[in-house]
PAVEXZA-711857 format. One record per residue (C-alpha): x, y, z; residue number from 1. Coordinates in steps of 0.001 Angstrom, whole numbers, plus 524288, in hexadecimal, padded with zeros to 5 digits. Layout:
BEGIN
<c1 = X, c2 = Y, c3 = Z, pos = NUM>
...
***
This chain:
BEGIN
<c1 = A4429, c2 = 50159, c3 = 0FD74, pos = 1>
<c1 = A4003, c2 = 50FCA, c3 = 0F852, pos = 2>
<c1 = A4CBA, c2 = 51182, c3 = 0F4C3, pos = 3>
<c1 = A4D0D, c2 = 504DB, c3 = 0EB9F, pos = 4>
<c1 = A3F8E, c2 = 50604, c3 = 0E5EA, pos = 5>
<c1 = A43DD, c2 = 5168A, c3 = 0E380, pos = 6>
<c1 = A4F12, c2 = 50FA6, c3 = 0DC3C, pos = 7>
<c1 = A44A3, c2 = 5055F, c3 = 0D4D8, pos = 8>
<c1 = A3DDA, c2 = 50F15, c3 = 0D060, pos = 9>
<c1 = A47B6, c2 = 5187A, c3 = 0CBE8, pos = 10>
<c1 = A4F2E, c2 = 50DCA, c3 = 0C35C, pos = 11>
<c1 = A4240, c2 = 50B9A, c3 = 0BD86, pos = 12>
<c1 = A4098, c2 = 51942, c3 = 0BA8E, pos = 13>
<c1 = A4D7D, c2 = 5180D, c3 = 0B2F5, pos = 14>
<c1 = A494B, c2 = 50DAB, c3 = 0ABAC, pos = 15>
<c1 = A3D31, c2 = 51171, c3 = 0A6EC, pos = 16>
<c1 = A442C, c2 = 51EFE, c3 = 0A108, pos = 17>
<c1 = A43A2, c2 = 519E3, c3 = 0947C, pos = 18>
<c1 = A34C6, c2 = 51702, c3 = 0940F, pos = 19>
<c1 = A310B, c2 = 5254A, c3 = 0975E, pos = 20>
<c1 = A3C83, c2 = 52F6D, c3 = 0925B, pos = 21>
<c1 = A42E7, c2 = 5306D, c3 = 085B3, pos = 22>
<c1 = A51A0, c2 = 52DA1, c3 = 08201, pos = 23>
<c1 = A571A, c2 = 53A02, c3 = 0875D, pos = 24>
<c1 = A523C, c2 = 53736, c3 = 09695, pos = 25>
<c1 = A5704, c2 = 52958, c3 = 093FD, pos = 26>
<c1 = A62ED, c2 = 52D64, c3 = 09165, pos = 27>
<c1 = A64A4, c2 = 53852, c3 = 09C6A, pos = 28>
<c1 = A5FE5, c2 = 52F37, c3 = 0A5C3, pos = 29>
<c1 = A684C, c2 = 5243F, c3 = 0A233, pos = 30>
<c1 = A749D, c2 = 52E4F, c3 = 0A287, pos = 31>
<c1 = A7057, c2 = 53060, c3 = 0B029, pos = 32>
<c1 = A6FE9, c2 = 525B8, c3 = 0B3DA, pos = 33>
<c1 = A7D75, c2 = 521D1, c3 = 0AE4B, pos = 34>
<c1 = A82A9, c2 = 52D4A, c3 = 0B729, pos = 35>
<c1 = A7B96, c2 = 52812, c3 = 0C1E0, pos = 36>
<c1 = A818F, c2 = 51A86, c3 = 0C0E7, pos = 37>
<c1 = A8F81, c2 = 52178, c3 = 0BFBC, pos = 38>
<c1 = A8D20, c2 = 52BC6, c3 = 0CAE9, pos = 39>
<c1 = A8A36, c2 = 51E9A, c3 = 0D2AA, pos = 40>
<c1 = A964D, c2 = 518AD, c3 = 0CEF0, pos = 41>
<c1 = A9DF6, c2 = 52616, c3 = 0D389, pos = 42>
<c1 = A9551, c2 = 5266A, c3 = 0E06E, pos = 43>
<c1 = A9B04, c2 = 51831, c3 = 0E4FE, pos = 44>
<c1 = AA71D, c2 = 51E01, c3 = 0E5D9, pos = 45>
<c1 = AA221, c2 = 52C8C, c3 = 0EA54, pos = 46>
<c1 = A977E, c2 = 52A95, c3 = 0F1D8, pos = 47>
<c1 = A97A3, c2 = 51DB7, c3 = 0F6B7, pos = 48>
<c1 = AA88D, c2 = 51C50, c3 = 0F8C5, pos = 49>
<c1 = AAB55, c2 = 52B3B, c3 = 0FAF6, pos = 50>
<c1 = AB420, c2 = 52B5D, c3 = 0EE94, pos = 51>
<c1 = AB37E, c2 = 53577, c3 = 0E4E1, pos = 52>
<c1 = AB60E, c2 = 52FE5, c3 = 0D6ED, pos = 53>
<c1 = AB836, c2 = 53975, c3 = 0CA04, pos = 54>
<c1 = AB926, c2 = 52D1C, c3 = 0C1F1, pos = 55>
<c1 = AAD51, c2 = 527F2, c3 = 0BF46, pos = 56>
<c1 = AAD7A, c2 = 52C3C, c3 = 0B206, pos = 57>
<c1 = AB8E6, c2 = 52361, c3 = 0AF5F, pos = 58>
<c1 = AB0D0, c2 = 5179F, c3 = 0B23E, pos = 59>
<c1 = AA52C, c2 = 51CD3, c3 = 0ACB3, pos = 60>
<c1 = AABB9, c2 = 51EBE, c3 = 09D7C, pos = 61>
<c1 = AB4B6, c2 = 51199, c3 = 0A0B3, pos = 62>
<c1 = AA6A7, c2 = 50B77, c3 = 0A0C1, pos = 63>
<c1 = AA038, c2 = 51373, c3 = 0937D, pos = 64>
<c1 = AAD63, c2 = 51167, c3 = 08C76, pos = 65>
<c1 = AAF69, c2 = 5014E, c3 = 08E50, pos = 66>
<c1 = A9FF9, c2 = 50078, c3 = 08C9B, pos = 67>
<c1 = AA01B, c2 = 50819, c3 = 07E3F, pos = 68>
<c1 = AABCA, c2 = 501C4, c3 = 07B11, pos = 69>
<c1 = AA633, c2 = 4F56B, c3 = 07D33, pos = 70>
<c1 = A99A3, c2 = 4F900, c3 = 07617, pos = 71>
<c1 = A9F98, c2 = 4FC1F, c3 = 06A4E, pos = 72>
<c1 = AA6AE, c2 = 4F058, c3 = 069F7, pos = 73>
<c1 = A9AC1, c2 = 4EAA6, c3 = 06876, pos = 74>
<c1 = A964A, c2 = 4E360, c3 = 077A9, pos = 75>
<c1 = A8A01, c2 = 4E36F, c3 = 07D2D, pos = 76>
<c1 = A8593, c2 = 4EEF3, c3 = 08318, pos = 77>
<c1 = A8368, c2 = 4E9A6, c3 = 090F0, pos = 78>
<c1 = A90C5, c2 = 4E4F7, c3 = 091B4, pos = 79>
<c1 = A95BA, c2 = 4F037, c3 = 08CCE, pos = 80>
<c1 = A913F, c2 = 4F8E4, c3 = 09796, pos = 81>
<c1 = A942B, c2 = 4ED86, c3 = 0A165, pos = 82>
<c1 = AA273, c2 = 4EC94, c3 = 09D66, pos = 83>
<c1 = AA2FE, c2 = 4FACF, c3 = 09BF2, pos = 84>
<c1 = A9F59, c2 = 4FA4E, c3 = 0AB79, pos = 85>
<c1 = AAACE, c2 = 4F0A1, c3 = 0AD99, pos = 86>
<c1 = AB5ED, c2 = 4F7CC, c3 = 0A4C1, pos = 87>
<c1 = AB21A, c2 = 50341, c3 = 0AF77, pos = 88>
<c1 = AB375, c2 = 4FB1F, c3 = 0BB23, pos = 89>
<c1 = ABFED, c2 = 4F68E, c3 = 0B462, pos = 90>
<c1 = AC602, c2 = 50550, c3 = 0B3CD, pos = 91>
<c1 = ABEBE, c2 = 507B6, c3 = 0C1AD, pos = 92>
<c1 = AC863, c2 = 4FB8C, c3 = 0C807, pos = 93>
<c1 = AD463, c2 = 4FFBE, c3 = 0C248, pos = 94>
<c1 = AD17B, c2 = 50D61, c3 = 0C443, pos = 95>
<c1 = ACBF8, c2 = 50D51, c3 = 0D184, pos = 96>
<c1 = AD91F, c2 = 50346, c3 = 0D643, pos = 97>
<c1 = ADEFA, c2 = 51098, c3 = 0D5BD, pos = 98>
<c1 = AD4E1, c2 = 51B3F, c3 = 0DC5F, pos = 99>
<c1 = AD1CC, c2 = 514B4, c3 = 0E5BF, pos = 100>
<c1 = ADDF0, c2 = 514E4, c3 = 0ECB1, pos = 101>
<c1 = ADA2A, c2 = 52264, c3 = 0F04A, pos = 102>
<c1 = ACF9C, c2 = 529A5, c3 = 0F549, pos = 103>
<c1 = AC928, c2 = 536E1, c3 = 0F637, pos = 104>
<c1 = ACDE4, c2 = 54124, c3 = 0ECB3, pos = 105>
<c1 = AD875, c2 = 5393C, c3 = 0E884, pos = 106>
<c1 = ACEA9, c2 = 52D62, c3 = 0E37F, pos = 107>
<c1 = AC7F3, c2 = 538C9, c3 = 0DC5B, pos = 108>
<c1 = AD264, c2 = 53DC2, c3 = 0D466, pos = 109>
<c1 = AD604, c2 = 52FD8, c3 = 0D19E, pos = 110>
<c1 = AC9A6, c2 = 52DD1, c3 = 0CB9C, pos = 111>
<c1 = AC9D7, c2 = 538C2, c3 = 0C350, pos = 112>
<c1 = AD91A, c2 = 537E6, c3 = 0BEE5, pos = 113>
<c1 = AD32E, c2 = 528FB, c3 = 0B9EC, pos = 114>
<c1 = AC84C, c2 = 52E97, c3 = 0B5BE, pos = 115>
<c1 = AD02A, c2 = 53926, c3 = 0ACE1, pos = 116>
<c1 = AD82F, c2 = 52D6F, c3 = 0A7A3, pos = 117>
<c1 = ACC46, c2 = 5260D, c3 = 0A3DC, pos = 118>
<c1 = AC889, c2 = 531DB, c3 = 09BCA, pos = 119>
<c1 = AD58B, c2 = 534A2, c3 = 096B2, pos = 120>
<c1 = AD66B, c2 = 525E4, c3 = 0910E, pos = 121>
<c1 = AC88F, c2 = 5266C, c3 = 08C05, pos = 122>
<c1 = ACC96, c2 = 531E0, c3 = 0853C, pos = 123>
<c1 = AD951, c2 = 52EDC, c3 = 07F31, pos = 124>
<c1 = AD7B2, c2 = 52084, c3 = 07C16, pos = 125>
<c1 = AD07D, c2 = 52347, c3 = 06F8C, pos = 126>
<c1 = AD2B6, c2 = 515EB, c3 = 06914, pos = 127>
<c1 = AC824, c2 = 50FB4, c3 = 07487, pos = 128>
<c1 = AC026, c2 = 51BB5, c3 = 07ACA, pos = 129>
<c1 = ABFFF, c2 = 5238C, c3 = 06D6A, pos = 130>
<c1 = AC6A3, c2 = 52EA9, c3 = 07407, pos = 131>
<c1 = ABF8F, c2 = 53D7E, c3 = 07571, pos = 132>
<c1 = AB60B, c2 = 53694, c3 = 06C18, pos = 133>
<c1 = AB19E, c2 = 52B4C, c3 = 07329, pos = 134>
<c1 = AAA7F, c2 = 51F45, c3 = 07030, pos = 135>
<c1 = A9EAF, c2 = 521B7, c3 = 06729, pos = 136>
<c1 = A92DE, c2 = 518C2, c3 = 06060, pos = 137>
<c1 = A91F2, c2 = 50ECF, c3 = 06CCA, pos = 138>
<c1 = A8728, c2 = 50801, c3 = 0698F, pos = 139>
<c1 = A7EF0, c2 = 5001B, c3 = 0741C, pos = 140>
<c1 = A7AAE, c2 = 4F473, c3 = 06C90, pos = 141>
<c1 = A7590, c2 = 4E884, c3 = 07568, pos = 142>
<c1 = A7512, c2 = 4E6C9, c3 = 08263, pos = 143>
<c1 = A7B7E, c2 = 4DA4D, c3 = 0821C, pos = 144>
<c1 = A743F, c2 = 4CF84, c3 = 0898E, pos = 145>
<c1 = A6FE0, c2 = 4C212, c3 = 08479, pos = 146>
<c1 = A6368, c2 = 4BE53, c3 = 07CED, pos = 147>
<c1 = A57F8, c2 = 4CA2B, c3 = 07C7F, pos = 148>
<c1 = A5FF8, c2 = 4D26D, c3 = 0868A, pos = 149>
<c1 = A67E7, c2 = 4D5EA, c3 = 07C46, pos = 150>
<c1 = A612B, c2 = 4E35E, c3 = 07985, pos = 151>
<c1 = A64B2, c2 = 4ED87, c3 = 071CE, pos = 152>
<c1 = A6801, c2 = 4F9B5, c3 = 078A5, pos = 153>
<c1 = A68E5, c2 = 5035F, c3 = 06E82, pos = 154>
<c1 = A5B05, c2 = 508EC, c3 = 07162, pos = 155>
<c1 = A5E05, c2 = 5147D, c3 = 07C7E, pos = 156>
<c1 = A5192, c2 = 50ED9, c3 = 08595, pos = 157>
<c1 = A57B6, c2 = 501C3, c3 = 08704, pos = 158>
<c1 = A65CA, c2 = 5067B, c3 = 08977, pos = 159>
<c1 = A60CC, c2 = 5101B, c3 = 0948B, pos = 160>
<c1 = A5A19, c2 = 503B4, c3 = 09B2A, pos = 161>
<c1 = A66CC, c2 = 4FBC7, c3 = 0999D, pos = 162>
<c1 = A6F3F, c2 = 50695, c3 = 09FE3, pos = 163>
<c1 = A64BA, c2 = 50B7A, c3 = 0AA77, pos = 164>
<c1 = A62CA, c2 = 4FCD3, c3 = 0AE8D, pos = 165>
<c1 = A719F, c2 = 4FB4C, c3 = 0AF06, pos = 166>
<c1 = A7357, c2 = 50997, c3 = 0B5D2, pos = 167>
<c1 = A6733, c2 = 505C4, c3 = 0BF04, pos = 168>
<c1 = A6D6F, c2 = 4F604, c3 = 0C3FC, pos = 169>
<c1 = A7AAC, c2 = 4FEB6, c3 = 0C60D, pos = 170>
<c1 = A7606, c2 = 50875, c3 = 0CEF8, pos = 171>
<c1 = A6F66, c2 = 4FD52, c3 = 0D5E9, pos = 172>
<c1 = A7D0D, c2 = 4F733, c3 = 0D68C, pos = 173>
<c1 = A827C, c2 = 502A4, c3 = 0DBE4, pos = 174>
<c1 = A7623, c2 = 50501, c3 = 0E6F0, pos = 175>
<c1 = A7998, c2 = 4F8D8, c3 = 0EA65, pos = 176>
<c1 = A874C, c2 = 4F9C0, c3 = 0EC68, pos = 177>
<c1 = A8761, c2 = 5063E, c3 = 0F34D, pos = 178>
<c1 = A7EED, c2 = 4FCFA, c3 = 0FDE4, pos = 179>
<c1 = A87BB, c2 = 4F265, c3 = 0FD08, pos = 180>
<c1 = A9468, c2 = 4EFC7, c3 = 106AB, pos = 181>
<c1 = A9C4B, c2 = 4F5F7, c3 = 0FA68, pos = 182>
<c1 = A951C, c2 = 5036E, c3 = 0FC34, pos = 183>
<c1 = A94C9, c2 = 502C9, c3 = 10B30, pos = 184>
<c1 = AA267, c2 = 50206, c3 = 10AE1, pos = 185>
<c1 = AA383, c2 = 50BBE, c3 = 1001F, pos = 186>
<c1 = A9D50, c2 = 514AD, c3 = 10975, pos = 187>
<c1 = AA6AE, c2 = 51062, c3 = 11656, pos = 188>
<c1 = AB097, c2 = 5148B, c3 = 10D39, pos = 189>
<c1 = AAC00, c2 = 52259, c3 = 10994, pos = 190>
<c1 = AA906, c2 = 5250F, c3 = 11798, pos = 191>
<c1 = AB557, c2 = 52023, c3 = 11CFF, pos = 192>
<c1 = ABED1, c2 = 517E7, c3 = 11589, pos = 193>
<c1 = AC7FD, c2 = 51554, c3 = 120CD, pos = 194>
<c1 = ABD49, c2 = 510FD, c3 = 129FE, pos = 195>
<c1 = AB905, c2 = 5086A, c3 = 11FFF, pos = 196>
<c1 = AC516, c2 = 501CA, c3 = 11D03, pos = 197>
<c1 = AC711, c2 = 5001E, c3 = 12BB9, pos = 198>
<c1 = AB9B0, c2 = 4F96B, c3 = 12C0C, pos = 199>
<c1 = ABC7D, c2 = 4EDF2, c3 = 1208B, pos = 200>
<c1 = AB92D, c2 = 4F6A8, c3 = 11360, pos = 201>
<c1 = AC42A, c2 = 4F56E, c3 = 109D1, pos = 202>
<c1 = AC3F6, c2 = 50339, c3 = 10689, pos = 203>
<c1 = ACE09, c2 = 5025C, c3 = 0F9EB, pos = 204>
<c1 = AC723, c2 = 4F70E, c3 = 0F427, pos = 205>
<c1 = AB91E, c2 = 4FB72, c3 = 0F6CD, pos = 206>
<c1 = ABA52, c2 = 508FE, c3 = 0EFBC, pos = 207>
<c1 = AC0DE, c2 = 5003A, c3 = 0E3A2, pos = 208>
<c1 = AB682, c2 = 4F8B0, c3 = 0E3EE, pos = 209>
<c1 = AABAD, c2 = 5050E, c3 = 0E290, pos = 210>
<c1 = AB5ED, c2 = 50C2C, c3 = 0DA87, pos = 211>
<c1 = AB308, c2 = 50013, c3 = 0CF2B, pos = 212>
<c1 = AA660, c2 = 4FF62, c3 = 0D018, pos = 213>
<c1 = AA395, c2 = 50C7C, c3 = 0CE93, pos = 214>
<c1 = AAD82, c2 = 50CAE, c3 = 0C3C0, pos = 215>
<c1 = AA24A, c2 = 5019D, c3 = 0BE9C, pos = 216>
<c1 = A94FE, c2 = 507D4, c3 = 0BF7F, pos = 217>
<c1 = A9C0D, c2 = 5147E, c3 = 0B9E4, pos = 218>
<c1 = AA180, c2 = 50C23, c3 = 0AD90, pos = 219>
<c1 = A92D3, c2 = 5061A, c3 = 0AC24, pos = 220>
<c1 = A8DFE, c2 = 51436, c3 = 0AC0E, pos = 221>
<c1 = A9601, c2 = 5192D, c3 = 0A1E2, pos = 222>
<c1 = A93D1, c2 = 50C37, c3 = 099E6, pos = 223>
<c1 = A855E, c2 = 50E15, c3 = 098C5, pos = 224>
<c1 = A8999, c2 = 51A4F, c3 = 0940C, pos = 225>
<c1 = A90BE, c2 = 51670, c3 = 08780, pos = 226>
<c1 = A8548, c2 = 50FE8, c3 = 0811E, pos = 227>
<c1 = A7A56, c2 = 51A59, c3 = 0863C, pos = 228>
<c1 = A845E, c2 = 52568, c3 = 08024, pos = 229>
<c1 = A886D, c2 = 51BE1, c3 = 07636, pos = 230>
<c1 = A972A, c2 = 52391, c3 = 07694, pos = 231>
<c1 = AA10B, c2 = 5262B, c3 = 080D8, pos = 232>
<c1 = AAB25, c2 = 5325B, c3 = 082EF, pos = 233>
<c1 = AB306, c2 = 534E8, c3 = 08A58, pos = 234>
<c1 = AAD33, c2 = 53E50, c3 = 09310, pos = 235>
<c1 = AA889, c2 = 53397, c3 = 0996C, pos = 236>
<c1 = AB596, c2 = 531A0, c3 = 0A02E, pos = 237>
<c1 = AB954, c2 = 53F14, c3 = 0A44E, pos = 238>
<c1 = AB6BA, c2 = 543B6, c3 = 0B1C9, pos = 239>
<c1 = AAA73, c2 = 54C5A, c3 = 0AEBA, pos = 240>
<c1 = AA605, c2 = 54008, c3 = 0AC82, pos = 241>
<c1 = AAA4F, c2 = 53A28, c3 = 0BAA3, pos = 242>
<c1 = AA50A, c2 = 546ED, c3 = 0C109, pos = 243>
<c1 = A95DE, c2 = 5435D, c3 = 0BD01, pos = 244>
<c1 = A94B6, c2 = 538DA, c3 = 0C6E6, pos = 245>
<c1 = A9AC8, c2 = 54282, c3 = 0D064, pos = 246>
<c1 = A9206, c2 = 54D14, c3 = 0CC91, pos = 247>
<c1 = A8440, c2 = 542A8, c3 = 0CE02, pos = 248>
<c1 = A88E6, c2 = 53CCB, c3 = 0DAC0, pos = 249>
<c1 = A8BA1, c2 = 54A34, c3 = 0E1E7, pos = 250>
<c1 = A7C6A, c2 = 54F41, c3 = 0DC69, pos = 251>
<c1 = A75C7, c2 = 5434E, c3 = 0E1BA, pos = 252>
<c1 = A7D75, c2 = 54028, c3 = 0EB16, pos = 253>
<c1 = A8A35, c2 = 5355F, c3 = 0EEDD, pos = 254>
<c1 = A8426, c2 = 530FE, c3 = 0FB95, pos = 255>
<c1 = A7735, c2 = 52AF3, c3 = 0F3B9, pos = 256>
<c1 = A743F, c2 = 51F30, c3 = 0EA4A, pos = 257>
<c1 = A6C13, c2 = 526FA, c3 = 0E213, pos = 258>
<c1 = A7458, c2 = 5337C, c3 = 0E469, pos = 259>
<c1 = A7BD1, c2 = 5317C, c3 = 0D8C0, pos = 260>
<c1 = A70E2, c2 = 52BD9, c3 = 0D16F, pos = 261>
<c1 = A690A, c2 = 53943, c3 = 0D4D7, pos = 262>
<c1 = A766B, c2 = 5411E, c3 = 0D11E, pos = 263>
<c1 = A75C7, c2 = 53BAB, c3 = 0C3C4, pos = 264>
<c1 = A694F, c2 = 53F7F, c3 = 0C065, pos = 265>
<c1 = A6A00, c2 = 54BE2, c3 = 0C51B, pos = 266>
<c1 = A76D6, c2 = 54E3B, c3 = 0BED4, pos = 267>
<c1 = A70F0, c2 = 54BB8, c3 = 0B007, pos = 268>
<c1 = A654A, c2 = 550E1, c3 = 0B2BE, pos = 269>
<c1 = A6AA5, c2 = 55DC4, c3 = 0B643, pos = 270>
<c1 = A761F, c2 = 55D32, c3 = 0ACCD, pos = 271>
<c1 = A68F1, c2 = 559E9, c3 = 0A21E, pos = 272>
<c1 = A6160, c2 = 5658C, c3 = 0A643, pos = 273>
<c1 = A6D0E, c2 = 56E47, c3 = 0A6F6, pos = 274>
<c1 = A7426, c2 = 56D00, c3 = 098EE, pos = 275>
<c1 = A67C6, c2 = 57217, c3 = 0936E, pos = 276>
<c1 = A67D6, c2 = 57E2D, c3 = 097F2, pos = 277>
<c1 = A76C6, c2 = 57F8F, c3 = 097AF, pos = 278>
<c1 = A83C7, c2 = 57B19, c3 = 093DB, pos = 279>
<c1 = A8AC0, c2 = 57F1A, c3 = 0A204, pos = 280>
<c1 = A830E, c2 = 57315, c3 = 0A6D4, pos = 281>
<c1 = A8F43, c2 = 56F86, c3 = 0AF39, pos = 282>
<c1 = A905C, c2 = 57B00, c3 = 0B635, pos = 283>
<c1 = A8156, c2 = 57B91, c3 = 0B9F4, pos = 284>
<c1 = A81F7, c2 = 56CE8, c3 = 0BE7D, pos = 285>
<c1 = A8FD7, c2 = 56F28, c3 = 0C638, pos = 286>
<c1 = A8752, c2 = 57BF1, c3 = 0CEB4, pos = 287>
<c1 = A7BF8, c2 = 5727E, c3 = 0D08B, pos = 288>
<c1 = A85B9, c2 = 5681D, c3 = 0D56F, pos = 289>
<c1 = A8B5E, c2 = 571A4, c3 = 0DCE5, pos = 290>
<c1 = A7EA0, c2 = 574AF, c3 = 0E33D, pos = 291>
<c1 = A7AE6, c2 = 5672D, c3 = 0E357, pos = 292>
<c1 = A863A, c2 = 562F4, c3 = 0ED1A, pos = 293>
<c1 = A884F, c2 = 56E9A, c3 = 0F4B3, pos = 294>
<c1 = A77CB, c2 = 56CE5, c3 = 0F8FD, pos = 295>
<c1 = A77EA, c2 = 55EF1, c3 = 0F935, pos = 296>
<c1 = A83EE, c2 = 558ED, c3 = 0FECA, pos = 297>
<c1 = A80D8, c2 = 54BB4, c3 = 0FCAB, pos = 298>
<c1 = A79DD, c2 = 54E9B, c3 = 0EEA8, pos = 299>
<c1 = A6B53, c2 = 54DCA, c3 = 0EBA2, pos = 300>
<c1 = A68D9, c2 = 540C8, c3 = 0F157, pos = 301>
<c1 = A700A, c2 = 543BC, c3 = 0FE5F, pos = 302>
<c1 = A6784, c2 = 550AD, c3 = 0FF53, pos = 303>
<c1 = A5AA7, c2 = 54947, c3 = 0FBE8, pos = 304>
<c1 = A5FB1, c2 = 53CE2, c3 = 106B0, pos = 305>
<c1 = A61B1, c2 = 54903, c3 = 11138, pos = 306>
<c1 = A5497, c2 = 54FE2, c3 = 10CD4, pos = 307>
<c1 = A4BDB, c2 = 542B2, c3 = 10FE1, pos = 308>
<c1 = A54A3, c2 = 53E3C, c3 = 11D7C, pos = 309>
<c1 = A4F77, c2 = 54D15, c3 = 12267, pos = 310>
<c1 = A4112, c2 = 54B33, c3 = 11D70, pos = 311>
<c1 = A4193, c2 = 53DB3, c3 = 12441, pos = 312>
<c1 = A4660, c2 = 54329, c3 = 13148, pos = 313>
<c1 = A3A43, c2 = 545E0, c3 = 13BE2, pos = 314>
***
């Protein structure tokens, strides 16, 4: 029950952003939590199914491109993004038919070879992605929805409280699911996959199965990023890209709900603080993650889980 009402009052939080901070924290904050949403997405695989994906980013631009490409041929905004979602649990089914016949370091490379290929077409097909250039002017127009509903979103304020809400019901998707049979077996699987196909789990099947949906809530991230950036490139395919979610997850922590959440924030809040005062902000943040996993093994979350267990021993 503290956990839930911690989680009430948090989205809350979120949602009031735009009543008390100007357009620059709304957009930081709705950045992180589009990297939250995708580190999520990575840490069902990761975390929860002991599978180490460097293709997230495939996913995550599959979702931004279909959703600007959509927008600018003039539908709704809301079903945009929600068929931007789909065309990335589209690419997530055919690609993940192939990676997940295999599993440790051979599922990762799979991942990224796919994930290079992704980049490569978004790259070279210039007639559809607009090539090096990408896709510019994507406008957000309405949301879409019948009668009064049909809002404009143009204003900033009201598209950060259309994406937060949808960012806010998907994490609650995804806290439930890592409850659910689903995640239980998720986690059978990471501990032992043989023990778990012995006791009834189709192992196969059930990795395919998180393998697409986290193929989905990483296309829905990068579709609410299309119209918040109102362009798309193609760095949002390339691997630097797929390495973010890695990076969040392993500072707050894979064995957590809110580990990745945590990761995210931390993640642009130090990368924020850090380009100010220099340009080498890469190689200060990869010491700090350094330091970061080396101290806590499992990340900021697992520390501060391990800190309160010893405080509540007699």
């Amino acid at each position: 029950m503290r956990t839930r009402i911690l989680y009430a009052v948090l989205a809350v939080a979120v949602l009031l952003v735009p009543a008390v901070a100007g357009p620059f924290l709304q957009y930081l904050v709705l950045n992180m939590l589009l990297l939250a949403l995708l580190a999520l997405s990575f840490n069902l695989l990761f975390g929860m199914t002991g599978l180490l994906s460097f293709g997230q980013g495939a996913f995550y631009s599959g979702g931004a491109y279909a959703a600007a490409l959509l927008l600018r041929a003039g539908v709704p905004l809301l079903w945009s993004i929600l068929l931007g979602a789909l065309a990335a649990a589209a690419l997530a089914a055919v690609l993940g038919a192939f990676c997940v016949r295999h599993t440790r370091i051979y599922f990762s490379m799979l991942t990224l070879a796919f994930g290079m290929l992704v980049y490569a077409v978004v790259w070279k097909w210039t007639d559809v992605t607009g090539g090096d250039d990408g896709l510019i002017g994507i406008s957000r127009g309405r949301l879409g929805l019948p009668g009064p509903l049909d809002v404009s979103l143009d204003p900033p304020f009201r598209y950060y409280l259309f994406a937060a809400g949808l960012v806010l019901i998907s994490m609650a998707v995804l806290h439930r699911l890592s409850g659910s049979p689903l995640g239980l077996s998720l986690r059978a699987i990471r501990e032992n996959a043989e023990r778990a196909e012995f006791s009834g789990v189709p192992v196969r099947r059930t990795i395919y199965i998180a393998f697409v949906t986290a193929g989905l809530f990483a296309g829905l991230s990068g579709a609410l990023l299309a119209p918040l950036e109102q362009t798309v490139a193609p760095t949002a395919a390339h691997w630097t890209k797929s390495a973010e979610p890695v990076m969040a997850t392993l500072i707050g922590g894979p064995f957590s709900f809110a580990g990745p959440i945590v990761g995210a924030v931390v993640y642009l809040g130090m990368k924020e603080l850090i380009v100010r005062f220099t340009e080498y902000w890469l190689l200060v943040f990869g010491l700090v993650l350094l330091g970061t996993v080396l101290a806590f093994r499992g990340g900021l979350m697992g520390a501060l889980s391990l800190y309160l267990s010893r405080r509540q021993r007699p």
